[in-house]
C-alpha positions in Angstrom: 0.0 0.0 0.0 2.6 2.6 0.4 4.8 3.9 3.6 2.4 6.3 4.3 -1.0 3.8 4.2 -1.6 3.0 7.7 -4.9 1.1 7.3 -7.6 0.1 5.1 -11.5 -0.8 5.0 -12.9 -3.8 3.7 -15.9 -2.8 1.6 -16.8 -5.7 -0.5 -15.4 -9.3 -0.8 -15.1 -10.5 -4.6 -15.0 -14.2 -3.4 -16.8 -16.2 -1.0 -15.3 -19.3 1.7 -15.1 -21.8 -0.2 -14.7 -20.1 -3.9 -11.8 -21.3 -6.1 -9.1 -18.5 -6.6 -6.9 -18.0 -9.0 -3.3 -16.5 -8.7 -3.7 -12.2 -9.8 -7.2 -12.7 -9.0 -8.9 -10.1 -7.3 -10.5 -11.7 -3.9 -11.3 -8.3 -2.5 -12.3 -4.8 -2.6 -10.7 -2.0 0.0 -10.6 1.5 0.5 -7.4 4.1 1.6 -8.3 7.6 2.3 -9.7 8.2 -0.8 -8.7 5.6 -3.4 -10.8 2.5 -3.5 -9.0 -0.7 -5.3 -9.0 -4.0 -5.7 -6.3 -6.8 -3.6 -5.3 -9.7 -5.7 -4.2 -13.1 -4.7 -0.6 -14.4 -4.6 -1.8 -17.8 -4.7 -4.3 -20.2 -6.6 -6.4 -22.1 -4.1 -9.4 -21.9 -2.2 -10.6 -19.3 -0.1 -10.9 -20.8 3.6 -11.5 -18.1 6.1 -12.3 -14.5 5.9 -11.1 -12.8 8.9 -12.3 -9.4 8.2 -15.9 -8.7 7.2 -17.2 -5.7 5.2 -17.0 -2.5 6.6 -13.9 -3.3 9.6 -11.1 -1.9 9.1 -7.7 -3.8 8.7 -4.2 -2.6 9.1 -1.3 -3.2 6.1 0.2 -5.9 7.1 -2.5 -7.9 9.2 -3.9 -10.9 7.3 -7.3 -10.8 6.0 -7.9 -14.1 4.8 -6.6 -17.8 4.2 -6.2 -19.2 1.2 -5.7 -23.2 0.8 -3.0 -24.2 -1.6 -4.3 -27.4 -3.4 -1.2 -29.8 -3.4 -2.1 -32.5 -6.0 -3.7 -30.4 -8.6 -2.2 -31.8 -11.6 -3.7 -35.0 -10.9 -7.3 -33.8 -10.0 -7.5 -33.1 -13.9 -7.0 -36.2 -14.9 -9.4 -38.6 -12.6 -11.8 -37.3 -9.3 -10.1 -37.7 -6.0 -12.6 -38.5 -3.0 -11.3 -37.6 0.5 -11.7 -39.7 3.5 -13.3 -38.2 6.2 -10.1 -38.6 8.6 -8.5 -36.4 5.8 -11.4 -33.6 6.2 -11.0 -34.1 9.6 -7.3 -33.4 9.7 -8.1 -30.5 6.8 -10.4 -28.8 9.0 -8.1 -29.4 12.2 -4.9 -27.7 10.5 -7.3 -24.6 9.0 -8.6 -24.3 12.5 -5.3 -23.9 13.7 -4.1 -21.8 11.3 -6.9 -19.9 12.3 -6.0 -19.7 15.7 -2.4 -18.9 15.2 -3.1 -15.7 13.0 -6.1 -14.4 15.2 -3.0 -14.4 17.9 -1.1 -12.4 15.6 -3.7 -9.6 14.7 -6.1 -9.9 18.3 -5.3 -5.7 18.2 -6.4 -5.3 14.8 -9.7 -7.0 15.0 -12.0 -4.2 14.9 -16.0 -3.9 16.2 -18.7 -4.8 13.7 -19.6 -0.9 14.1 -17.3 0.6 11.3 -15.2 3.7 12.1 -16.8 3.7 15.6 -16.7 2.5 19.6 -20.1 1.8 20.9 -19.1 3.7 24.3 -17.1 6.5 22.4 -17.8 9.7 21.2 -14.8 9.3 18.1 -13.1 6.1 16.5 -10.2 4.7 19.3 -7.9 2.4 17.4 -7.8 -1.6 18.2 -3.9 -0.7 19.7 -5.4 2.2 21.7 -7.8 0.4 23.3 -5.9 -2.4 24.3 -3.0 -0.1 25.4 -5.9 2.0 27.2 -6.7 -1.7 28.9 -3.8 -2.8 29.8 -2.8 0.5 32.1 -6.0 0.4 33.1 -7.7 4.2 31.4 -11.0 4.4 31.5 -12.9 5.6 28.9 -13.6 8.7 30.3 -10.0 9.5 30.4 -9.8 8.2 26.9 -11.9 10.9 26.0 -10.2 13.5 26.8 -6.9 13.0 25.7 -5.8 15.4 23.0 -5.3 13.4 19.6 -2.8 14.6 17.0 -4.1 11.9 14.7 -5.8 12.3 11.5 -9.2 13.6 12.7 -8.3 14.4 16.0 -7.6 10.6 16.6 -5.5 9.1 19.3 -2.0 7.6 18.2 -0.1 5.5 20.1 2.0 7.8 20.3 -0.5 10.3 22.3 -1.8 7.6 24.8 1.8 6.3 26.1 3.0 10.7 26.6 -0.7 10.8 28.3 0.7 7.6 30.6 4.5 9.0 31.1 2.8 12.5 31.7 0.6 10.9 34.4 -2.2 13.7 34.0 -5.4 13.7 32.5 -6.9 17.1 30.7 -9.9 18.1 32.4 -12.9 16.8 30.5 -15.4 19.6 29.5 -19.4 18.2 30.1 -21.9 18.2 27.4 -19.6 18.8 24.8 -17.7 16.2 22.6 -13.9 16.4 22.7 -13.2 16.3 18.9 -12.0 17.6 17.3 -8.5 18.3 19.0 -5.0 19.7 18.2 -2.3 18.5 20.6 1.3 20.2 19.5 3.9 18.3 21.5 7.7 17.6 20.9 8.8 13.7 20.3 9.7 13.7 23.8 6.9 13.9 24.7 6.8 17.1 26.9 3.8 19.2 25.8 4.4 22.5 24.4 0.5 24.1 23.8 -2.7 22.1 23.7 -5.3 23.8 21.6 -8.7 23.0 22.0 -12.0 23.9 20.3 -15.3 22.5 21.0 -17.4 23.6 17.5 -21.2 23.0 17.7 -22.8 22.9 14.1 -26.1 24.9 13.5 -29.7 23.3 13.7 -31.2 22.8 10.7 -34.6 22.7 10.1 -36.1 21.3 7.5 -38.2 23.2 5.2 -40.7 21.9 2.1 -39.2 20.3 -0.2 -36.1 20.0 1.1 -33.9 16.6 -0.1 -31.7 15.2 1.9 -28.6 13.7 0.6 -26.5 11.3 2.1 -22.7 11.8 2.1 -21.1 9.2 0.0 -17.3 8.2 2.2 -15.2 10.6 0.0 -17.0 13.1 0.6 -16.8 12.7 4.3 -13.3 12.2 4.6 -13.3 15.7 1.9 -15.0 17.1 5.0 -13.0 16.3 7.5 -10.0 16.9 6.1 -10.5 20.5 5.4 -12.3 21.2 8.7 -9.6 19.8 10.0 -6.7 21.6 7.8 -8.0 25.4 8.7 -8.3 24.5 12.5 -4.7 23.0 12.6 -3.3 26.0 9.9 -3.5 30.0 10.3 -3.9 30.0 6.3 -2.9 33.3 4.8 -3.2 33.7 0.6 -1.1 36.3 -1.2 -2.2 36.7 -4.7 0.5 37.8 -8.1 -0.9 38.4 -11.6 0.9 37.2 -13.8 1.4 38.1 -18.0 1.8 34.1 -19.9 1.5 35.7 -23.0 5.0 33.8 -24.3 3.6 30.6 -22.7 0.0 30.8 -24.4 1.3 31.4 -28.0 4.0 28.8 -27.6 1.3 25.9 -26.4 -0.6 27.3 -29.1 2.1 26.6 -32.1 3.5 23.2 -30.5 0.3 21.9 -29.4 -0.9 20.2 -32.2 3.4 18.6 -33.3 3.7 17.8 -29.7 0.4 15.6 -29.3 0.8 13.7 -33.1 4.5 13.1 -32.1 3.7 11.9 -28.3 0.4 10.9 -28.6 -0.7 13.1 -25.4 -2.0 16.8 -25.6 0.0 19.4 -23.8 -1.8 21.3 -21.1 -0.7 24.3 -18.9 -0.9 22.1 -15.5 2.7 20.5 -16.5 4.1 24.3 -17.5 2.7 25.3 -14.2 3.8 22.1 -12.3 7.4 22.9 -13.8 7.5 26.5 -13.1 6.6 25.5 -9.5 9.5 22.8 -8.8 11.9 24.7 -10.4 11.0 27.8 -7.8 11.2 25.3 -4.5 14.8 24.5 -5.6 15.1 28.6 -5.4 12.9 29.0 -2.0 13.0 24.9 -0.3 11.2 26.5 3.1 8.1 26.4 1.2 8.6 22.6 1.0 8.4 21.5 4.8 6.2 20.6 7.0 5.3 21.0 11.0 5.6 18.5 13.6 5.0 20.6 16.9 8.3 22.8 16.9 10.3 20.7 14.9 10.6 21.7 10.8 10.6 18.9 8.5 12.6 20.0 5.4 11.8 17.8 2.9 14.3 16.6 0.1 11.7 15.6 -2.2 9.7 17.4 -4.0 6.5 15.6 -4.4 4.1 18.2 -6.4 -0.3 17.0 -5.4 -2.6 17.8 -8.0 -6.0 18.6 -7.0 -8.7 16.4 -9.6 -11.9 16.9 -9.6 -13.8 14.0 -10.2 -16.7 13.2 -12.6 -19.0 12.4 -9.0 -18.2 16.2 -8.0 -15.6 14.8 -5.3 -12.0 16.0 -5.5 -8.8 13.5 -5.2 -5.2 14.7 -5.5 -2.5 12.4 -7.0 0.9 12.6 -6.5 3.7 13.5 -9.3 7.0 12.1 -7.5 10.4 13.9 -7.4 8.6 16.4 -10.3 12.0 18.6 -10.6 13.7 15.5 -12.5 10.8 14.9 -15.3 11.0 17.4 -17.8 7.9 18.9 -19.6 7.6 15.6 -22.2 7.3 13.5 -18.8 5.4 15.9 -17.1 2.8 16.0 -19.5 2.8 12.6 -19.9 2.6 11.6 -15.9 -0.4 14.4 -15.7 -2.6 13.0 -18.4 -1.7 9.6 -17.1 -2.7 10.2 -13.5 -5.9 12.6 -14.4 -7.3 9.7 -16.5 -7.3 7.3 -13.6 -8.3 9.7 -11.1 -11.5 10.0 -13.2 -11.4 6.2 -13.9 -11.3 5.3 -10.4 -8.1 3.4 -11.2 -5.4 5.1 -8.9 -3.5 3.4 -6.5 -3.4 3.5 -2.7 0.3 5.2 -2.9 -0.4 8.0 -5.9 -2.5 9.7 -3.4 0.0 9.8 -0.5 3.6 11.5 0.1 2.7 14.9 -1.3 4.7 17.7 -0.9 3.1 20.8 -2.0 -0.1 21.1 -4.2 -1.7 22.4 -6.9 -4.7 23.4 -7.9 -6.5 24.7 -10.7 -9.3 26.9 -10.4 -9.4 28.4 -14.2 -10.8 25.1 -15.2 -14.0 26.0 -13.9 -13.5 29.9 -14.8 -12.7 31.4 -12.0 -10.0 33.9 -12.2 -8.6 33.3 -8.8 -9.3 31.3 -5.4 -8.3 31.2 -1.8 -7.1 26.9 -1.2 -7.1 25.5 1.7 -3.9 23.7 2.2 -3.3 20.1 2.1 -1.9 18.6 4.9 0.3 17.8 6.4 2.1 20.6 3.7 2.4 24.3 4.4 1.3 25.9 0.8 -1.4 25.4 -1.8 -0.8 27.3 -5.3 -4.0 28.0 -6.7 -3.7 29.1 -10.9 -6.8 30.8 -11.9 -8.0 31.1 -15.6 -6.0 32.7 -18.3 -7.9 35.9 -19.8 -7.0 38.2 -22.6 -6.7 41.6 -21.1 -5.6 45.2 -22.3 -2.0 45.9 -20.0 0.9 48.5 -20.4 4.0 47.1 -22.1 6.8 48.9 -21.7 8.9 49.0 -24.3 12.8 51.3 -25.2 10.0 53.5 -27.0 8.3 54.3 -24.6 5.1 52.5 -22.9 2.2 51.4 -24.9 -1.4 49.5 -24.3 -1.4 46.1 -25.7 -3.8 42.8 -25.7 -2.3 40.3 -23.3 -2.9 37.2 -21.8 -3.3 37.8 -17.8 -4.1 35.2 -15.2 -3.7 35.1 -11.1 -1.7 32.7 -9.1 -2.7 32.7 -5.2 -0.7 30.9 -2.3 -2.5 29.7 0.7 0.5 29.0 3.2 0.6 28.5 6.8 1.4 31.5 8.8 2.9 29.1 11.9 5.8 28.5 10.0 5.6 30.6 6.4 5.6 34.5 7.0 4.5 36.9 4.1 7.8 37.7 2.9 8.4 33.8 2.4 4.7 33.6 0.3 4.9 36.6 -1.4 8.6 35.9 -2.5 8.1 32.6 -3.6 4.2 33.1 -5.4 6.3 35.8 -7.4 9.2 33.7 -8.3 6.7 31.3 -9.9 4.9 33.9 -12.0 8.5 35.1 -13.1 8.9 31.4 -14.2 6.2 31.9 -16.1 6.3 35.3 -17.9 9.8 34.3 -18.6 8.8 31.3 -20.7 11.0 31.1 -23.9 8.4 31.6 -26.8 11.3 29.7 -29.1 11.9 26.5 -26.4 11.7 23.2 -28.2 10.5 20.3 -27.0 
């Protein structure tokens, strides 16, 4: 699944105990974040045991089901075997302690038959939570009311064992539910600030007519991930225009060479991807991220951008170490990566490991927009829609008014750790990549 998958839910099994498998077969369905896929087998055999059921959740690495290997299936071909009962009997004994043996293994990963949810909690507690919360003997009051730095305001394992070496408990607030919670401590484990807000949504009352619409699960975890984004991130957004004239006429003249040659059509979103890579090697503090008072600086640069999706939900893939890929790779890992985002084809790992993030609000016509940053990163570039527009050229002659092709760039950044100077420095740098485009590059 990736380093940075952590866990996965089972939403639909392809195969049922007792179905016949074949090896590269797909056996199940699962879900990470946002990107649903499918888990082929490794082996031909038989599906024995599942030991997850639709809707748990199952961490990478924990087994999910058993597959018996069939050892004498060249000859079953040939003439029907009949088994003796003694040999189901010893079958059945040696799945049953397979069984038992890998239940052992993953006893803290089994989760509830409640999905995403404790029946005597007021947020989702982790299988290795609760069984750490067990063993030291934390109830579940005091479960509640430790701070969680975890995605959604969860509790890590690493937040439980500083609550147990701090010894203290955070006074628990009544009536109101915990979550969601910011806890900004150092590795060691000695807390720096705790920030907590309790937000109660509106009442809504229903009016006729109304319809009421179910969120589907991408559009949940869309939800809480930008809730949780602006309550973790003072965002600020500094805005540059930006003349592309150079940039326009050249994708205008190579366009249609560069897509019979390639067999891909050029866009702007791989100019824009380059001109932004290009200006983190100039300013590489806008490529970090936070982790209480410690600055990660990260070597990578790992360029998110954000897809919208033909179900109106948004997904952002992942172009990896974009400064080495020049603009016929670029192009060609954008288109690749925006037709399976719309497919529903990307996997676990294209989502995850992002750096700094893109998006493109001119698709839709908007001539700028104010992102909300994608965490755990510290800046969003937003690129709004290209118009023509009368300007002042200046020229050895002497200024004159001229038709040119305009557009706004806008940085959302976070303030904690990226000051004005830093986002106005580096939004300009990137326009200047842009108005500097050489009209007479090939490619």
């Amino acid at each position: 699944m990736g380093e940075s998958i952590a866990e996965a839910t089972i939403t639909k099994w392809l195969k049922n105990e007792g179905d016949k498998i074949a090896n590269d077969e797909a056996v199940v369905e699962i879900a990470t974040d946002k990107v649903d896929s499918e888990v082929p087998s490794t082996f031909e055999g038989v599906l024995v045991k599942k030991l997850f059921s639709e809707g748990q959740v199952a961490p990478v690495g924990a087994p999910i089901a058993i597959i018996g290997i069939e050892s004498n299936a060249g000859d079953s071909t040939s003439q029907p075997t009949t088994e003796s009962p003694t040999q189901n009997r010893n079958m059945a004994a040696s799945v049953e302690q397979a069984i038992d043996v890998i239940n052992k293994d993953i006893q803290s990963a089994q989760i509830s038959t409640q999905p995403l949810s404790n029946a005597d909690a007021s947020r989702f507690y982790s299988p290795l939570v609760l069984n750490i919360a067990k063993t030291e003997g934390i109830s579940m009051e005091a479960l509640e009311n430790i701070a969680g730095t975890g995605a959604n305001g969860r509790v890590t394992k690493r937040d439980i064992l500083a609550f147990i070496e701090n010894g203290q408990q955070q006074p628990s607030i009544s009536g109101v539910q915990p979550t969601p919670v910011i806890n900004t401590t150092n590795k060691a484990g000695e807390q720096a600030a705790t920030l907590v807000r309790n937000i109660q949504a509106p009442k809504i009352t229903l009016m006729e007519g109304d319809e009421i619409i179910e969120m589907d699960r991408m559009r949940k975890l869309i939800s809480e991930h930008m809730v949780m984004s602006k309550t973790v991130s003072p965002h600020v957004t500094s805005f540059v225009e930006a003349d592309v004239t150079n940039l326009v006429l050249w994708r205008n003249k190579v366009k249609n060479s560069f897509e019979k040659r390639e067999g891909e059509k050029i866009t702007f979103t791989p100019i824009f991807i380059e001109a932004i890579a290009k200006a983190i090697k100039d300013m590489p503090m806008i490529n970090v991220s936070l982790d209480g008072d410690k600055i990660i600086k990260r070597k990578a640069i790992n360029i998110g951008m954000a897809t919208a999706l033909p179900s109106g939900n948004l997904i952002v893939p992942v172009i990896r170490n974009s400064d080495t890929l020049n603009l016929v790779g670029l192009s060609k890992v954008v288109n690749d990566l925006a037709k399976r985002a719309r497919e529903n084809k990307l996997k676990p790992d294209e989502t995850s490991g992002g750096t700094f993030t893109i998006t493109n609000v001119g698709t839709f016509g908007n001539v700028m927009g104010t992102p909300i940053i994608n965490q755990p990163q510290v800046a969003i570039l937003a690129t709004g829609a290209i118009r023509k527009k009368p300007a002042v050229i200046e020229t050895p002659q002497g200024d004159m008014i001229g038709i040119r092709h305009m557009m706004y760039l806008s940085l959302s950044y976070d303030h904690r750790i990226v000051d004005g100077a830093l986002g106005g420095a580096f939004v300009r740098k990137v326009a200047d990549y842009l108005e500097d485009f050489d009209y007479k590059r090939y490619i």
